[in-house]
C-alpha positions as CSV (number, residue, x, y, z in Angstrom):
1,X,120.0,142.7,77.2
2,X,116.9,141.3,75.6
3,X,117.8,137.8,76.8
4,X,118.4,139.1,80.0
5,X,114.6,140.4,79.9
6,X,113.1,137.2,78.3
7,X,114.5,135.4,81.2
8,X,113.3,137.7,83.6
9,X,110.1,137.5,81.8
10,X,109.0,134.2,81.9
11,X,106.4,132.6,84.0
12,X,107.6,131.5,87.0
13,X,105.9,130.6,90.0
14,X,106.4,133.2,92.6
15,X,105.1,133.7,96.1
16,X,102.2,131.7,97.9
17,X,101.8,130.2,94.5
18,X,105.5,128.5,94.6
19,X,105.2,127.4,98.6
20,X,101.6,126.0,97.8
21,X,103.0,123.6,94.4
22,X,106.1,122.1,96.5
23,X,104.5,121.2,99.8
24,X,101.4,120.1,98.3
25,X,103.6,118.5,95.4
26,X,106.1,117.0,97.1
27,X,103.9,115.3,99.6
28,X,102.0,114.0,96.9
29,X,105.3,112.9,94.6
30,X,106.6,111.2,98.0
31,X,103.7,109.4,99.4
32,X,103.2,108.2,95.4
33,X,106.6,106.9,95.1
34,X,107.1,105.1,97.9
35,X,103.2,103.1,96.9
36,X,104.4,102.8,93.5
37,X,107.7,101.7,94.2
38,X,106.1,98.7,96.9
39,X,103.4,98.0,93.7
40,X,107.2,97.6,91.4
41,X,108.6,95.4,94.2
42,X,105.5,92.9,94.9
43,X,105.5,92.4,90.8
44,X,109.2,91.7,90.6
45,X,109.1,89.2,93.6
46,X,105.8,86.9,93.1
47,X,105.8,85.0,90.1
48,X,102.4,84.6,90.0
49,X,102.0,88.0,88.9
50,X,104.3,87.8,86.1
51,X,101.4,87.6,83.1
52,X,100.8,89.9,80.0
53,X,98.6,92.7,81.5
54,X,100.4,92.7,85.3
55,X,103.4,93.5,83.0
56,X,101.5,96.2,81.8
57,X,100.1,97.5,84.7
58,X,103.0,97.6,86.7
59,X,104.6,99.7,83.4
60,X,102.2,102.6,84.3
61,X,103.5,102.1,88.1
62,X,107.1,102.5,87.0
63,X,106.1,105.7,84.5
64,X,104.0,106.9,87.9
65,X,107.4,107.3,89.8
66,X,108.9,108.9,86.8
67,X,106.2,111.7,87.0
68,X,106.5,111.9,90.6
69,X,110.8,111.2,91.0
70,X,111.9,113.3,87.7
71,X,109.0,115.3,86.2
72,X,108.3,116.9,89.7
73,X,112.0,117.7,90.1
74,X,112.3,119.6,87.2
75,X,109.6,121.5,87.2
76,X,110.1,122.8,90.2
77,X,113.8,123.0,91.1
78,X,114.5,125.7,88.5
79,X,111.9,127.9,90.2
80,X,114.5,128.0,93.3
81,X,118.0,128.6,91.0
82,X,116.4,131.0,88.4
83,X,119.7,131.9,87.0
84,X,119.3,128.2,84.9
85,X,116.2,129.7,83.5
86,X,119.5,132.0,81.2
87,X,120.7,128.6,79.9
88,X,119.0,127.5,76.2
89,X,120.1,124.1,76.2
90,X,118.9,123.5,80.2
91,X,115.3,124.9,79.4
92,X,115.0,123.0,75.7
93,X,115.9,120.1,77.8
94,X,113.2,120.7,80.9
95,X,110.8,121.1,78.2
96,X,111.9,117.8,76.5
97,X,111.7,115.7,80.0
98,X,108.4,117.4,81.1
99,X,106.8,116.4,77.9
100,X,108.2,112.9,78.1
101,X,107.1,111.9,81.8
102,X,103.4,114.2,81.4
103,X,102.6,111.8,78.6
104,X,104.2,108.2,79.1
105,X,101.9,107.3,81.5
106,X,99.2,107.9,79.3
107,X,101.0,106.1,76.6
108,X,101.1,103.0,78.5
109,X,97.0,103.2,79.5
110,X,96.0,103.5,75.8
111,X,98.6,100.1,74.8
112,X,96.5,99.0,78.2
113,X,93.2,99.6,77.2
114,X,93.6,98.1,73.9
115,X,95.2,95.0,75.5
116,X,92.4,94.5,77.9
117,X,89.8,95.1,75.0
118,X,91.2,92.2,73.0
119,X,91.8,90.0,76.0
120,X,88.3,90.2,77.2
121,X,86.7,90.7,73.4
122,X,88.3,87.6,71.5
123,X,89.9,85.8,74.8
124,X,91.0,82.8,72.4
125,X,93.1,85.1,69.6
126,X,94.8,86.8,73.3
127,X,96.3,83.9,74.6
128,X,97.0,82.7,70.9
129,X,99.9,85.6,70.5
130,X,99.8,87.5,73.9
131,X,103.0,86.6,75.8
132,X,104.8,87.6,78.4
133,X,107.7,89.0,76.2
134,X,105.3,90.4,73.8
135,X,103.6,92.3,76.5
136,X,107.3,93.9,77.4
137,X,108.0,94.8,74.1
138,X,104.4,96.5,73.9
139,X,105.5,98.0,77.2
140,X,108.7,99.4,75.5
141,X,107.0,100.3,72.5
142,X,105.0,103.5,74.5
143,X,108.5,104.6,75.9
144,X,109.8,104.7,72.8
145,X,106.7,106.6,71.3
146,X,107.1,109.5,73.8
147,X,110.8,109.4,73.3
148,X,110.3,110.2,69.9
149,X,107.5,112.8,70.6
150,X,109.3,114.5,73.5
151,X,112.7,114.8,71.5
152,X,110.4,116.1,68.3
153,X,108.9,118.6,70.9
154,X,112.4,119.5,72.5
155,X,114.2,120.6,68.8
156,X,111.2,122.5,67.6
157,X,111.4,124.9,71.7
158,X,110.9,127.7,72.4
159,X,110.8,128.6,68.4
160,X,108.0,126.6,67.5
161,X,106.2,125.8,70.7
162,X,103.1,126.3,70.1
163,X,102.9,124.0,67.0
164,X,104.3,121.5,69.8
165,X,101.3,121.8,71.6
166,X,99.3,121.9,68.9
167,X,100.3,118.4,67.8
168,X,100.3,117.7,72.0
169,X,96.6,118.8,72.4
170,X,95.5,116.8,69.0
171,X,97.8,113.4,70.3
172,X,96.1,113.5,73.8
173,X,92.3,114.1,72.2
174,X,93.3,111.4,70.0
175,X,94.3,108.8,73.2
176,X,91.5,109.9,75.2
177,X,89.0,108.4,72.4
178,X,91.1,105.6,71.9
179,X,90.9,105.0,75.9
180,X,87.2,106.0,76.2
181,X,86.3,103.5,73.5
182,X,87.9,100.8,74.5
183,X,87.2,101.1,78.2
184,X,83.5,100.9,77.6
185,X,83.6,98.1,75.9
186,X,86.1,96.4,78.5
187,X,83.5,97.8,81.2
188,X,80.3,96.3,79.9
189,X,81.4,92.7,78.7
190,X,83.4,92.9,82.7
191,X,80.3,94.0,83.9
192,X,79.0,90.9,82.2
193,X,81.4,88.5,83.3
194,X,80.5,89.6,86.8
195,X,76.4,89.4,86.8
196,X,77.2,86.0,85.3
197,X,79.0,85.0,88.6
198,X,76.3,86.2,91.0
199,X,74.2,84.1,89.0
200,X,76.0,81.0,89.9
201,X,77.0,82.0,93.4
202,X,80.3,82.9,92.7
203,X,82.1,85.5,95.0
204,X,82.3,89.3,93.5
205,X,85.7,90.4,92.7
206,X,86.3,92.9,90.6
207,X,88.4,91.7,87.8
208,X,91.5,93.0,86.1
209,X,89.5,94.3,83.4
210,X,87.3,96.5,85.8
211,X,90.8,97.8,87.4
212,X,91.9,99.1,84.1
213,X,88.7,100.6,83.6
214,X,89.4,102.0,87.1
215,X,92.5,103.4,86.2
216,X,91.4,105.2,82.9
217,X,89.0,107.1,84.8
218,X,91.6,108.4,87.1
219,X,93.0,109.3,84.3
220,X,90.8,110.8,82.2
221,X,89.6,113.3,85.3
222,X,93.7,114.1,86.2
223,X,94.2,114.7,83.0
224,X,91.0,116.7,82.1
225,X,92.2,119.8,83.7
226,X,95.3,120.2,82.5
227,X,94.5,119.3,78.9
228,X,91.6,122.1,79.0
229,X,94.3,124.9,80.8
230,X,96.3,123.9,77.6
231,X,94.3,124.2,75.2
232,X,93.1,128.0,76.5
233,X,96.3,129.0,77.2
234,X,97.3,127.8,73.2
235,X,94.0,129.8,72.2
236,X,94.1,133.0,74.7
237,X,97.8,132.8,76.3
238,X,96.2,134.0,79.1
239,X,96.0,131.3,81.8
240,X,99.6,131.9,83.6
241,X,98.6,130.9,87.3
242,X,96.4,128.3,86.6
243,X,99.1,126.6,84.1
244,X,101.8,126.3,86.8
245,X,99.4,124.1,88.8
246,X,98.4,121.5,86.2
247,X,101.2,119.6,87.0
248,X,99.4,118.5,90.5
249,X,96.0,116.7,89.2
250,X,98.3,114.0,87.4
251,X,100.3,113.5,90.6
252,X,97.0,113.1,92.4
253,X,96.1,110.7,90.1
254,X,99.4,108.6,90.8
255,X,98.2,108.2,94.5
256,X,94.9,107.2,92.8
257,X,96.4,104.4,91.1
258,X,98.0,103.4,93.9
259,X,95.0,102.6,96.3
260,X,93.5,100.6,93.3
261,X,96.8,98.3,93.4
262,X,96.7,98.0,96.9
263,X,93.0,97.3,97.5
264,X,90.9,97.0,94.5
265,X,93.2,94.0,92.8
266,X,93.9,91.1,94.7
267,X,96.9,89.3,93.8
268,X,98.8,92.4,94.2
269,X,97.6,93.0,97.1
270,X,98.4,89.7,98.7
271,X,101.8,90.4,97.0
272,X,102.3,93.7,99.0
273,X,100.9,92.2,102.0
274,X,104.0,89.8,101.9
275,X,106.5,92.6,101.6
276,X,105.5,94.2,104.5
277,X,106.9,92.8,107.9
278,X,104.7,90.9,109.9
279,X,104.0,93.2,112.7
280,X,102.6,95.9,109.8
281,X,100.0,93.0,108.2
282,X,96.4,93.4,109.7
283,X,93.3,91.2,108.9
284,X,91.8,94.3,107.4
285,X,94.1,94.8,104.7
286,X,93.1,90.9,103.7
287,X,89.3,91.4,104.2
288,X,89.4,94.4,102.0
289,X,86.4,94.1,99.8
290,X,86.9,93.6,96.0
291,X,89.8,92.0,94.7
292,X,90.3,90.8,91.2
293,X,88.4,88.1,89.5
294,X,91.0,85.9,87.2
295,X,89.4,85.8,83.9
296,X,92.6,85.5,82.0
């Protein structure tokens, strides 16, 4: 009987609340995937793009559609076949992939971040021991780190849950400094490299450097929200509606990311524009200002 109540019990999303998160959600998740997915594609097909950092970039695209394709799904399916919500080894398991796609993405920005900061810090020691393979296995590296943090997270639920979240709210302090610090840097030495072109005449572009930069921020504000609703909710346990919803500022920020792709950076976007069938390619979409400025 008292399972019965605790799975009666817990918060669900009910009402206005539950038709509000899946249309708006699963609009978002949809119009995300199918940018991110196109982003995947022009990487995969132009071998231009196929250096160190795109590899990197075009990891966050891949854990984008993760967040959108699987961490959208299962937090919001159950709400429509409660009867799940009974099942221990279903919810230790939602809990375990939630916590896995909420924080790869921001896994692969902070190997990011620090791989822009030492390409555009000590340019010489980058190309030295950046590689392409090396940049994959740095790639792989922040999957495997939120494996192991998800699975840690998944054992220790619902028992220990809120010494999960606990470690969760330290981790992601720690990875926003690590990506603040590092993306100031990266912006003012950019910002740099770009007053030195208009100097010389050069064309303004903004380089990859001020894209990551670009991306971070996105970041940092999508992610704001729900790491604050967190930590109250770990202090007060008190913040039931508002929790269910901070799943939709990191989805926002996955359609964020991909207009930068698209029309902030441009060799991916002359790498879209060639997947797209003639009759869809406008001079517009080539004339878009910005751009990326090939330092490396």
């Amino acid at each position: 009987m008292n399972n019965t109540i605790q799975c009666e019990i817990q918060d669900r999303i009910e009402g206005e609340w539950l038709i509000i998160i899946t249309v708006f959600g699963s609009i978002t998740a949809i119009v995300s995937t199918l940018g991110n997915v196109v982003v995947i594609s022009a990487f995969i097909n132009t071998k231009k793009l196929h250096k160190p950092c795109n590899v990197m970039l075009t990891n966050i695209a891949v854990s984008d559609v993760m967040l959108c394709v699987v961490g959208f799904a299962v937090f919001i399916a159950p709400e429509y076949f409660r009867q799940i919500y009974c099942n221990d080894t279903f919810t230790q398991a939602r809990f375990g992939i939630l916590y896995f796609v909420l924080n790869l993405s921001k896994s692969s920005l902070v190997i990011t971040s620090i791989e822009r900061l030492i390409g555009i810090q000590w340019p010489f020691r980058y190309h030295s021991f950046m590689t392409f393979r090396i940049s994959i296995l740095l790639s792989a590296a922040a999957w495997v780190f939120t494996v192991i943090r998800a699975v840690h997270a998944s054992l220790r639920f619902p028992q220990e849950v809120n010494a999960s979240r606990i470690i969760e709210v330290i981790v992601n302090v720690l990875e926003i400094c690590v990506t603040v610090a590092c993306n100031s840097r990266v912006y003012v030495i950019s910002r740099w490299h770009l007053n030195q072109d208009r100097l010389y005449g050069i064309r303004t572009q903004d380089s990859k450097s001020q894209a990551v930069v670009k991306i971070s921020l996105v970041y940092l504000v999508s992610w704001s929200l729900p790491l604050v609703l967190w930590t109250v909710d770990l202090i007060t346990g008190n913040v039931k509606h508002l929790r269910q919803i901070s799943m939709l500022p990191p989805l926002l920020g996955t359609l964020a990311n991909v207009y930068i792709y698209s029309f902030r950076m441009k060799d991916y976007r002359e790498a879209i524009k060639q997947l797209l069938p003639k009759s869809c390619r406008r001079s517009s979409w080539t004339n878009t200002p910005g751009g990326i400025y090939n330092i490396f």
